[in-house]
C-alpha positions in Angstrom: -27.3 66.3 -8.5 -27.0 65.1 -12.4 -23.5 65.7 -12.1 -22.8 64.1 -9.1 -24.5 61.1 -9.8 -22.3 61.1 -13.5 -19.0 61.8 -11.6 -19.9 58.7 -9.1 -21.0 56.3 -12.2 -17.6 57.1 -14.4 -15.6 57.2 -11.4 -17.2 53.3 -10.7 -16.2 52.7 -14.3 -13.2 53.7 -14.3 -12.6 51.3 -10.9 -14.0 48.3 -13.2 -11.8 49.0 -16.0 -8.9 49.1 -13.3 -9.5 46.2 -11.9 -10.3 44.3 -15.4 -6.8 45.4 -16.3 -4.8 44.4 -13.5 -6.7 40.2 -14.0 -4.1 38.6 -16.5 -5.5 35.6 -18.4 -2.0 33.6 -19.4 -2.9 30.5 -21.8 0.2 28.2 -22.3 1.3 25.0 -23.7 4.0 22.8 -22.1 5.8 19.2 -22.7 6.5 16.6 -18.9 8.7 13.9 -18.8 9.1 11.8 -15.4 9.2 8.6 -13.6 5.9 6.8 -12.7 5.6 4.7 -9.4 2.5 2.3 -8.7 1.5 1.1 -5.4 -0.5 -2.2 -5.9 -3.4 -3.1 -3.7 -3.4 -6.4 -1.6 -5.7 -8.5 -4.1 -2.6 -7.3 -6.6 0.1 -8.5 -4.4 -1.5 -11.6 -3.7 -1.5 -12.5 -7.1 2.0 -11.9 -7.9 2.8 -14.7 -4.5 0.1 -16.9 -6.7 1.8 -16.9 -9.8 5.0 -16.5 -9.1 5.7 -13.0 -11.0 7.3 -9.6 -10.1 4.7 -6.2 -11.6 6.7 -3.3 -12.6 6.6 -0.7 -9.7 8.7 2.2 -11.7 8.0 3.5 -15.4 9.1 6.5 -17.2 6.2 9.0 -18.5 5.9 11.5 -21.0 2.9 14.0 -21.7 1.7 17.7 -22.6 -0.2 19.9 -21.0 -2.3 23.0 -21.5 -4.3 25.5 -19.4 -4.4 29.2 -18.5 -3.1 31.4 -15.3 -5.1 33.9 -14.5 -4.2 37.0 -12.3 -2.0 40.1 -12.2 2.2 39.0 -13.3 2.8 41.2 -9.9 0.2 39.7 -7.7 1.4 37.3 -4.7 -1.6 34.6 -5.7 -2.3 33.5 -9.3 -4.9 31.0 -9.9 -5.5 28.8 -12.9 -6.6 25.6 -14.5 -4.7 22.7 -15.9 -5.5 20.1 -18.4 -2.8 16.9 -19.0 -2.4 13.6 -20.2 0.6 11.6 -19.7 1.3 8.1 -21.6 4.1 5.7 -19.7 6.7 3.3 -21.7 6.2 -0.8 -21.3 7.9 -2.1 -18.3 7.9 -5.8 -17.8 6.1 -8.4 -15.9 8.9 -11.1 -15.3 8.6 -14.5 -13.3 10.2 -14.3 -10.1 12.8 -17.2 -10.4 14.5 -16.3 -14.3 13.2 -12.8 -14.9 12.0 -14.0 -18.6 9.4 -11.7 -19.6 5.5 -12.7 -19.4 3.7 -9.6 -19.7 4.5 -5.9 -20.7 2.3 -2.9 -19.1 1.8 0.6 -19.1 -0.2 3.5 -17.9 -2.4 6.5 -19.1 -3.7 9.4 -17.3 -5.5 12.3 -18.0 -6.7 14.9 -15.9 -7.7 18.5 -15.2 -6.8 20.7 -11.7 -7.2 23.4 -10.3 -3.8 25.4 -9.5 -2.6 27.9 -7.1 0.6 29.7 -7.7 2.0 31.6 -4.5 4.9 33.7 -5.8 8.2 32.8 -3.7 10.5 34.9 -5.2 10.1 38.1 -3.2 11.6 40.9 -5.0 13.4 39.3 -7.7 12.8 40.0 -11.4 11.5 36.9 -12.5 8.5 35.1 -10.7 9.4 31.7 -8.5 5.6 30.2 -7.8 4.6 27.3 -5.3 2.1 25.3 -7.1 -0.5 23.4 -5.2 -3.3 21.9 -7.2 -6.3 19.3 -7.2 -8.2 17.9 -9.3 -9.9 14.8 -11.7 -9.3 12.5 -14.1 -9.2 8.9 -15.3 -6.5 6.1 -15.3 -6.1 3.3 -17.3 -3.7 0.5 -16.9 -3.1 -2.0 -20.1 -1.7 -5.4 -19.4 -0.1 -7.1 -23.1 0.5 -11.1 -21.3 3.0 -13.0 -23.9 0.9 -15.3 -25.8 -2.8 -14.1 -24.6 -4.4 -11.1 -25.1 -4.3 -7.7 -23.7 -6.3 -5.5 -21.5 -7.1 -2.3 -20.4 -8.7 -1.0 -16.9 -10.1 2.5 -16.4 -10.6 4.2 -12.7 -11.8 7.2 -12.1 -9.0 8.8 -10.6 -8.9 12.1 -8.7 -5.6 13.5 -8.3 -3.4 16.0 -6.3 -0.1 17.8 -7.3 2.5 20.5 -5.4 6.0 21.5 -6.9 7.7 24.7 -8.3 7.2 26.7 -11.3 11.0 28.8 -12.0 10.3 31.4 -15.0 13.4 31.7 -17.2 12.0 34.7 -19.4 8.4 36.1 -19.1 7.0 33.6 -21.9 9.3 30.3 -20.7 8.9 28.7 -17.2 10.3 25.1 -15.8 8.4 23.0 -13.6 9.1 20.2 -11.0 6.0 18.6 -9.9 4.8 15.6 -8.0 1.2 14.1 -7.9 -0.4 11.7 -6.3 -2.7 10.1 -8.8 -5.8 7.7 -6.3 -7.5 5.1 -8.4 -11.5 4.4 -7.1 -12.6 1.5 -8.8 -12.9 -1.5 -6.3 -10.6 -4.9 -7.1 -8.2 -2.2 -9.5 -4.7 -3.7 -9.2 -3.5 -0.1 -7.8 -4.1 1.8 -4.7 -1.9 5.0 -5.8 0.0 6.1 -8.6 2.6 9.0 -8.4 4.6 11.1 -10.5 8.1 12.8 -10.1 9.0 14.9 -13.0 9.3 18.2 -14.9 8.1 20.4 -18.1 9.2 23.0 -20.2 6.1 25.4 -20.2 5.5 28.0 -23.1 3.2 30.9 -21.4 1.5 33.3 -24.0 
């Protein structure tokens, strides 16, 4: 009976040590570049016919981001979690009649998600992954006016992403991602931000 109940107990052990061995925990590091669109709310618009200016709609972005996959390199579904913060270039504010500049703005995200990765790539060596991810984070969006002085407004902003993660080697992986980035403070000047772009990811 002794026995038994020791073969059943390393038996269970050695099933736990199995399965801790085939979950993967993959930190990694990675730098995004893209384009940054902004859909203005109504109040926003109606300001632009009031004062006779044109807001930027399109600014490039930069950011990192970190985070770690989790699951087997072989498994179909990976999971993991995201953390990224983004920073866009000035774009101008320019009257509507002679395009002189009267303001400069730019955005700031940050955010953490959720991800799924759903391998694609069938049989092949290297792993092709559908990402689709959600998650929360904050927005700002700084106005600099020529002649006045700036400000800043922060939304809470949840956020969700799809794209493609290709791997290259087993440590290096391209991305091309789009999110949807939904500001929820009432009277912000935005009712959706988005952006298109890539990253170079280094996977440990």
């Amino acid at each position: 009976m002794k026995s038994k109940i020791m073969l059943t107990s390393v038996a269970a052990l050695l099933v736990s040590v199995a399965g801790a061995n085939a979950m993967e925990y993959r930190p990694f590091v990675g730098a995004t570049m893209g384009l940054q669109g902004a859909v203005y709310s109504n109040d926003a618009k109606d300001m632009e016919r009031a004062m006779h200016i044109d807001m930027p709609t399109d600014f490039f972005v930069f950011g990192i981001e970190s985070g770690v996959r989790a699951g087997g390199y072989n498994q179909i579904y990976n999971g993991g979690l995201t953390l990224s913060a983004t920073k866009s270039t000035y774009s101008k504010v320019q009257d509507k009649y002679t395009d002189d500049r009267v303001a400069s703005a730019d955005m700031f995200n940050i955010s953490a998600s959720y991800d799924n990765y759903i391998r694609i790539s069938g049989d092949k060596a290297s792993r092709i992954d559908l990402v689709l991810g959600a998650g929360l984070g904050m927005m700002a969006y700084h106005i600099d006016p020529v002649g006045a002085d700036s400000s800043t407004k922060w939304s809470f902003a949840p956020e969700l992403k799809a794209g493609m993660d290709f791997e290259l080697t087993h440590n290096v992986t391209l991305s091309a991602t789009a999110r949807a980035i939904i500001p929820t403070r009432s009277g912000y000047e935005m009712d959706m931000s988005y952006i298109v772009g890539g990253a170079v990811k280094y996977i440990f």
